[in-house]
C-alpha positions as YAML, in Angstrom:
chain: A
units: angstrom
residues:
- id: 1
  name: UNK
  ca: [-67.60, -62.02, 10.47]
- id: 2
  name: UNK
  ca: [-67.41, -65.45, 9.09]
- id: 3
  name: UNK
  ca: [-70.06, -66.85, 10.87]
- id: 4
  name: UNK
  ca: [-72.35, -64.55, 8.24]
- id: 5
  name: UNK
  ca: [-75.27, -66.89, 7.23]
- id: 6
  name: UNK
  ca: [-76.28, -66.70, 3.84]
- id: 7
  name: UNK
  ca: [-79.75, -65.08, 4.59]
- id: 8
  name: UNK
  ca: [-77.49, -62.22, 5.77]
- id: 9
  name: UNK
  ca: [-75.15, -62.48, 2.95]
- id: 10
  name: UNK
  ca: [-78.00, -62.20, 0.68]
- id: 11
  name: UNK
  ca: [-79.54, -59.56, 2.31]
- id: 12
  name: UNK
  ca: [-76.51, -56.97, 2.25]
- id: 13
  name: UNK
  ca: [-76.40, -58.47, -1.46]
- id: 14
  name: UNK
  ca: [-79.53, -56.78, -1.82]
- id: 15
  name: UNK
  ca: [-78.59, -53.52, -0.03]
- id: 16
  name: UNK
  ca: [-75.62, -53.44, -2.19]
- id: 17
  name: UNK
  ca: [-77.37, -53.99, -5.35]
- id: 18
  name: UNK
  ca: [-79.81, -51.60, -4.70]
- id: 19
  name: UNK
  ca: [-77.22, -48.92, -3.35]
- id: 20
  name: UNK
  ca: [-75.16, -49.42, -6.51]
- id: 21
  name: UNK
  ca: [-78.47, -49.45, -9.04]
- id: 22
  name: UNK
  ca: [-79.53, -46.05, -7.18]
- id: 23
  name: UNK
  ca: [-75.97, -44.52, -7.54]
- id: 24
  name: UNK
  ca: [-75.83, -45.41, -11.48]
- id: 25
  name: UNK
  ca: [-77.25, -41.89, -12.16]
- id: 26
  name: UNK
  ca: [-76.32, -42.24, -16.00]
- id: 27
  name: UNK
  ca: [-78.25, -45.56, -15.73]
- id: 28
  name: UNK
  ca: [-75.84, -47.48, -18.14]
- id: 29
  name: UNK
  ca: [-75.60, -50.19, -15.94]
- id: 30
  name: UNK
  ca: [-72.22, -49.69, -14.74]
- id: 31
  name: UNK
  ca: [-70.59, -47.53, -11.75]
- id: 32
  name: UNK
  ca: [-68.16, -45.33, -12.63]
- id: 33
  name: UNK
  ca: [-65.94, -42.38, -11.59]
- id: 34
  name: UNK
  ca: [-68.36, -40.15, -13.98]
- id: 35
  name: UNK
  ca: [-71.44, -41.41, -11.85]
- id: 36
  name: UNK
  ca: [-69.40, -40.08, -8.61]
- id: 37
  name: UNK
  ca: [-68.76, -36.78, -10.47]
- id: 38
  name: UNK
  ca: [-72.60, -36.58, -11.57]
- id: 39
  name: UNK
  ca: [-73.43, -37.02, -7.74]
- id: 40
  name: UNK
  ca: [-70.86, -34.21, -6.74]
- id: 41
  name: UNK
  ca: [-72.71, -31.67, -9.46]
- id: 42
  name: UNK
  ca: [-76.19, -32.62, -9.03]
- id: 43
  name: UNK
  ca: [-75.46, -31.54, -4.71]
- id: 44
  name: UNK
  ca: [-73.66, -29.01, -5.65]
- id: 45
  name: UNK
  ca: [-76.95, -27.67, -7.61]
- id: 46
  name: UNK
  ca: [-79.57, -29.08, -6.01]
- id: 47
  name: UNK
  ca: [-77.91, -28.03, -2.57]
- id: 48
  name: UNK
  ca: [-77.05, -24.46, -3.89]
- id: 49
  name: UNK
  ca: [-73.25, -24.98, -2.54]
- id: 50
  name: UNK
  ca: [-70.50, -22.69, -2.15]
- id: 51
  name: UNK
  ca: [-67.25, -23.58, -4.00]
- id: 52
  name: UNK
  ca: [-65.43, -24.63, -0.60]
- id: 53
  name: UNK
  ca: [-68.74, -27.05, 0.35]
- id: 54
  name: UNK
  ca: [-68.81, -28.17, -3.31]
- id: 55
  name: UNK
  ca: [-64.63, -29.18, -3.38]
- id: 56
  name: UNK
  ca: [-65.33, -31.05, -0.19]
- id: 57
  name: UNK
  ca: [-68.14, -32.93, -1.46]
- id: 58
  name: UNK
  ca: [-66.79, -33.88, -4.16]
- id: 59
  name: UNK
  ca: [-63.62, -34.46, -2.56]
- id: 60
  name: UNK
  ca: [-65.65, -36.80, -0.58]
- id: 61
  name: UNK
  ca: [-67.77, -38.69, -3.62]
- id: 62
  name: UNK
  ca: [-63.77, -39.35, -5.39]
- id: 63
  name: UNK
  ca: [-62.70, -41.22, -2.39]
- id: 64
  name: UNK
  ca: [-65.41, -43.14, -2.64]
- id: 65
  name: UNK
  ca: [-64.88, -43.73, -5.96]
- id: 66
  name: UNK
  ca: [-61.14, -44.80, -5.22]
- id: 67
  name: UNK
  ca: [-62.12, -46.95, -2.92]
- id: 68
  name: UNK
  ca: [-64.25, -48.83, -5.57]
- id: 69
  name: UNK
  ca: [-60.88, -48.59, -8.01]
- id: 70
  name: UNK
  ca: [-63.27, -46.34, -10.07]
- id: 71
  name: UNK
  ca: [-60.00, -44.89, -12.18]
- id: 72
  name: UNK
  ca: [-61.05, -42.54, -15.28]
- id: 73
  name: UNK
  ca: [-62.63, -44.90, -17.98]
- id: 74
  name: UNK
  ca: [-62.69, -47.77, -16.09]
- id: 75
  name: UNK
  ca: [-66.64, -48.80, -15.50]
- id: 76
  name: UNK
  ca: [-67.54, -52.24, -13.04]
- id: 77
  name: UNK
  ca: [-71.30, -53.27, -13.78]
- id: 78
  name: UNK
  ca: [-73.81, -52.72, -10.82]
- id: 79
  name: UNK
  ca: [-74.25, -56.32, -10.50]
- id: 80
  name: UNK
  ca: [-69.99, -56.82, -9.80]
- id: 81
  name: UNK
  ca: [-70.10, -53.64, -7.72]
- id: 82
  name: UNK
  ca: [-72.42, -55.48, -5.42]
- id: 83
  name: UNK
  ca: [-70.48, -58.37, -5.42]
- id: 84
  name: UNK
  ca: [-67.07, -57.21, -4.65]
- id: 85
  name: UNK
  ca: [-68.95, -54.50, -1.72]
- id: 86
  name: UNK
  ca: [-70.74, -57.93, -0.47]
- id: 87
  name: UNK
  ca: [-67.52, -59.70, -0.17]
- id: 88
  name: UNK
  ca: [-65.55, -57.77, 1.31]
- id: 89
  name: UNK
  ca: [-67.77, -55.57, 3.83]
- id: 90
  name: UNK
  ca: [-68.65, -59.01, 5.28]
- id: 91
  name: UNK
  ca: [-64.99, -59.46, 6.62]
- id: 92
  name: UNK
  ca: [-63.74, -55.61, 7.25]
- id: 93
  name: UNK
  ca: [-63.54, -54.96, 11.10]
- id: 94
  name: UNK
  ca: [-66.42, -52.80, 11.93]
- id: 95
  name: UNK
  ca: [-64.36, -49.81, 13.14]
- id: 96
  name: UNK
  ca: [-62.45, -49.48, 10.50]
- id: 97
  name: UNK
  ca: [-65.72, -49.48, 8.71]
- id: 98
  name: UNK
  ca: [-66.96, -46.44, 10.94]
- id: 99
  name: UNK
  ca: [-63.88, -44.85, 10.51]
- id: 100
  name: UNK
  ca: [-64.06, -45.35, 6.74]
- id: 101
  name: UNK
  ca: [-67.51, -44.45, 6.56]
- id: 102
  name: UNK
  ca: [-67.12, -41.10, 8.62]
- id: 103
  name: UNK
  ca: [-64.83, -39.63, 6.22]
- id: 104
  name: UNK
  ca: [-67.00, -40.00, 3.19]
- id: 105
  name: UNK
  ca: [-69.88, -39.34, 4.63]
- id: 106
  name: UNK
  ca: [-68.98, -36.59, 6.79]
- id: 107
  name: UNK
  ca: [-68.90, -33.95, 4.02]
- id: 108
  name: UNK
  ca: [-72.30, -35.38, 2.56]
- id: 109
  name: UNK
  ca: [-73.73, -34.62, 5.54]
- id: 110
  name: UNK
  ca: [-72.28, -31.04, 5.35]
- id: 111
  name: UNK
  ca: [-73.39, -30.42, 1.87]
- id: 112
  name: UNK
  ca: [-76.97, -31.82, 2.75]
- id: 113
  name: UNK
  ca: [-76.94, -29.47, 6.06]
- id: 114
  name: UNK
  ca: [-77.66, -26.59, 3.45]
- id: 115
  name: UNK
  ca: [-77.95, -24.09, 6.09]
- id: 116
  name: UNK
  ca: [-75.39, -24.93, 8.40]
- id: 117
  name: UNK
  ca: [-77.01, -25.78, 11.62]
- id: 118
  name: UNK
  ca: [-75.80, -28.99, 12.34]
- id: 119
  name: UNK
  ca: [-78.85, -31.04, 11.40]
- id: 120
  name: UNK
  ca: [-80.84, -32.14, 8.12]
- id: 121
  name: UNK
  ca: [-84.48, -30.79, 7.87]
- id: 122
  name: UNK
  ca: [-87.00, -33.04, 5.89]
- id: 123
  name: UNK
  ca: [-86.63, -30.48, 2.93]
- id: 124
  name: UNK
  ca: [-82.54, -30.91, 2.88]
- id: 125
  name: UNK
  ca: [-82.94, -34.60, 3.36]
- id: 126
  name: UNK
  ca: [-85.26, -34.34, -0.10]
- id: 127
  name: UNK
  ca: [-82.32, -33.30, -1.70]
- id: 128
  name: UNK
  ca: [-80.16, -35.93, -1.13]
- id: 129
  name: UNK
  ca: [-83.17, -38.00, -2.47]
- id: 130
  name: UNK
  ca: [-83.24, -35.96, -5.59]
- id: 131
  name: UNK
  ca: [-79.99, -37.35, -6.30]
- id: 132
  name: UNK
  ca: [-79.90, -41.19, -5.47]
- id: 133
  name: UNK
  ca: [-83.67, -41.78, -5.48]
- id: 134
  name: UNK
  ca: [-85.46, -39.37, -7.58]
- id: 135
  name: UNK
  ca: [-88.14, -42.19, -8.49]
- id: 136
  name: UNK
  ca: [-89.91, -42.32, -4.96]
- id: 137
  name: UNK
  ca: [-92.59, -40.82, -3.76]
- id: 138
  name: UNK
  ca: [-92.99, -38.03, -1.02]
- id: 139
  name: UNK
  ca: [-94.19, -40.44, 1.29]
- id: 140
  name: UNK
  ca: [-91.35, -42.95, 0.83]
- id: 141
  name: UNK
  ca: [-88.73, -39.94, 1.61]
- id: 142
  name: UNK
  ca: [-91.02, -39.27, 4.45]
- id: 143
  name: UNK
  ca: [-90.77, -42.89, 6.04]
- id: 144
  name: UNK
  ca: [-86.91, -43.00, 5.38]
- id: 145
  name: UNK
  ca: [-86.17, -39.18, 7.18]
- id: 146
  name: UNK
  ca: [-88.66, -40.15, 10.52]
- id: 147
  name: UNK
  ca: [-86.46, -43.75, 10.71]
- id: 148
  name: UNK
  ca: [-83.60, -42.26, 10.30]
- id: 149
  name: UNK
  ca: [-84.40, -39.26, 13.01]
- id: 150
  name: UNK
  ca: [-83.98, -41.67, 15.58]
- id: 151
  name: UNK
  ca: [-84.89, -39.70, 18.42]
- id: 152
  name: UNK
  ca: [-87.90, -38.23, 16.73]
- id: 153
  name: UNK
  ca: [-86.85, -34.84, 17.02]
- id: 154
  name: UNK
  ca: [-87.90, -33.72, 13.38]
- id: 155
  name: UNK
  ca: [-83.66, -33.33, 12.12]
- id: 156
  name: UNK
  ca: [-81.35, -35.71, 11.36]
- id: 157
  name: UNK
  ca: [-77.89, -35.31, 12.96]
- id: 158
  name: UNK
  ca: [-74.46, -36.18, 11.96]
- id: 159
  name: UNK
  ca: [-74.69, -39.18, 14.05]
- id: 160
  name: UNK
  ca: [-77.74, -40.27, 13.25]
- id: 161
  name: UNK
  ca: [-76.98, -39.95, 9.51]
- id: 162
  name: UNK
  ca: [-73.51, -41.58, 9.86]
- id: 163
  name: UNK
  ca: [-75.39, -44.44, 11.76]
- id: 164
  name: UNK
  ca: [-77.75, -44.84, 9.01]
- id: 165
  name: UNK
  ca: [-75.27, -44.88, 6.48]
- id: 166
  name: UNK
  ca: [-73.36, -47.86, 8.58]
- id: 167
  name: UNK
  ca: [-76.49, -49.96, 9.10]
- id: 168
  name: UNK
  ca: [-77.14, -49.81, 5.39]
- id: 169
  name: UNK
  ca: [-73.50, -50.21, 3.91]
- id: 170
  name: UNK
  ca: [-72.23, -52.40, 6.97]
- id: 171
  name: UNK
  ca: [-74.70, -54.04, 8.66]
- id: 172
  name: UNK
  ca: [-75.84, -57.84, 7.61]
- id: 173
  name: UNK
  ca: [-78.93, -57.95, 9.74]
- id: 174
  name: UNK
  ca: [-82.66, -56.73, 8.32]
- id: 175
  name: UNK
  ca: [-83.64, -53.64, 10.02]
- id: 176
  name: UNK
  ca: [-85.91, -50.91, 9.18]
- id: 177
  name: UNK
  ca: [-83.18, -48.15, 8.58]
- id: 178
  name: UNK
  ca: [-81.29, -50.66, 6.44]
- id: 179
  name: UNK
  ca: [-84.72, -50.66, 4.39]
- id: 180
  name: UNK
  ca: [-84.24, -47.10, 3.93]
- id: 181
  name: UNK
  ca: [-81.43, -45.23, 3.40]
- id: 182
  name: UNK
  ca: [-81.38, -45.33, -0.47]
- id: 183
  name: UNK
  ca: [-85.36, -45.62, -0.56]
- id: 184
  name: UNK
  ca: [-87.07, -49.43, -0.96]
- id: 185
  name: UNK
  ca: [-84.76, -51.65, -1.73]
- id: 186
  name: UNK
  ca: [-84.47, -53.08, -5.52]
...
């Protein structure tokens, strides 16, 4: 992925900025492993999980937080969280990135599927906003769940959410569902 130009560097520089703003719940201008844990409680509530669906969402937001070296204490601001996601996304082979992806996002999808058919209704997808995005408006969340529900069918499946998540996280060029997936971009 060295042949990146730096349109699309700065571009995922913006994703990541606004990815890492929206997941600063505490909004102290730094990620940390309490932010992940605040993400983890607010599903579990919001989502009205079960102990097993809460452990593996959780489970899922401290793996994420791992990955980001997010130890206990230890807080990176939102602008060097960008950064350091910017860097290296641009050269991590793009299946390892789906395979990486999958696994954290996997049980987010789960918790989101509050009841357990397989796909995301509008009203669970408002959830998830409740939690990374609780600024924007109905109609935003709107827009974001119809691009995302790329066939049109009125749910979001796991694959359709996991490819969402990828375009946003991994992808360098501007599309619409890389616009979306954490509301406007910042």
């Amino acid at each position: 992925m060295s042949s990146l130009t730096e349109k699309q560097r700065a571009y995922h520089l913006l994703k990541m900025r606004t990815r890492f703003t929206r997941l600063d719940l505490n909004h102290d201008g730094f990620i940390s492993r309490d932010d992940y844990e605040l993400m983890a409680k607010k599903l579990k509530e919001y989502g009205k999980l079960n102990a097993e669906d809460a452990e593996s969402t959780r489970n899922a937001f401290m793996t994420v937080a791992d990955r980001l070296d997010l130890k206990p204490g230890v807080k990176i601001s939102v602008e060097e969280a960008a950064q350091k996601a910017n860097r290296e996304l641009s050269v991590m082979a793009q299946e390892k990135s789906k395979a990486s992806l999958k696994k954290t996002h996997d049980p987010i999808f789960d918790a989101l599927d509050l009841d357990k058919n397989g796909h995301i209704s509008l009203d669970e997808f408002k959830v998830y906003f409740q939690i990374v995005a609780p600024d924007i408006s109905e109609d935003e969340m709107k827009h974001s769940f119809n691009v995302i529900d790329s066939n049109k069918n009125g749910k979001i499946s796991r694959e359709e959410f996991i490819a969402a998540a990828f375009d946003f996280i991994h992808g360098f060029e501007e599309t619409e569902i890389s616009k979306v997936f954490f509301g406007r971009l910042l």
